[in-house]
N, C-alpha and C positions, 0 to 999 in steps of 0.2 A: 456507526463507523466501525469497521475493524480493518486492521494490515491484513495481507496474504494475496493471496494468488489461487484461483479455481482453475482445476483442470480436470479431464474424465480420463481413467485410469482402465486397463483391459487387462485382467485377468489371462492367463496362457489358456485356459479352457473359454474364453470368451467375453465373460459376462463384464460389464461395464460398471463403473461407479464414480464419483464425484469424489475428487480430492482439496482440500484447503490444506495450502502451504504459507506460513507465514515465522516473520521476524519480529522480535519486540522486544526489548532493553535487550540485548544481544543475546536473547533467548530464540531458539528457533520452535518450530512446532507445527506438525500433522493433522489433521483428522478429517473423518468421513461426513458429510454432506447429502442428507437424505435427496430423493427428487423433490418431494413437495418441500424442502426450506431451499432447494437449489437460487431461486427468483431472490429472499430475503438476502441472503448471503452474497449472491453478486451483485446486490444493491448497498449492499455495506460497505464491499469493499472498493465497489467504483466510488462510493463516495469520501472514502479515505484516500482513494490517489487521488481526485480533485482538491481536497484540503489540504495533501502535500505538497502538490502542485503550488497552490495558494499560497500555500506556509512557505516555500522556497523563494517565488518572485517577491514576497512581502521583506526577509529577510537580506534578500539581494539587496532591494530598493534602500532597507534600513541601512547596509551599510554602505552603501554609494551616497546617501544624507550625511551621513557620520565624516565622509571624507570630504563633501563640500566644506560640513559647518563647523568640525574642527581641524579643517585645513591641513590633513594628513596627509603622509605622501604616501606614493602607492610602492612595495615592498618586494 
């Protein structure tokens, strides 16, 4: 798994390239993306929005439990 975001980046003379953008403990950060680990790389990070994914409904769920079973109010 990794954060970030892949996109292909065009040079003004042309030439094309793979970029990874990414956030992490509120550090931000760049870099380049050969072709051949293109495939690894956008299997990391789709598999990191599906765990956050996961991580967020999991979270929700915990605290909608929290408000039945210590009978909080909502705020």
């Amino acid at each position: 798994m990794r954060p970030g975001s892949l996109s292909r980046q065009t040079r003004s003379w042309g030439k094309s390239y793979l970029r990874i953008s990414w956030t992490h403990r509120g550090k931000g950060g760049t870099g380049y993306v050969s072709n051949e680990r293109h495939k690894d790389v956008k299997r990391r990070t789709e598999n990191y929005r599906k765990f956050r994914e996961f991580y967020i409904a999991l979270v929700d769920l915990s605290v909608e439990l929290a408000k039945l079973t210590d009978k909080e109010t909502a705020s």
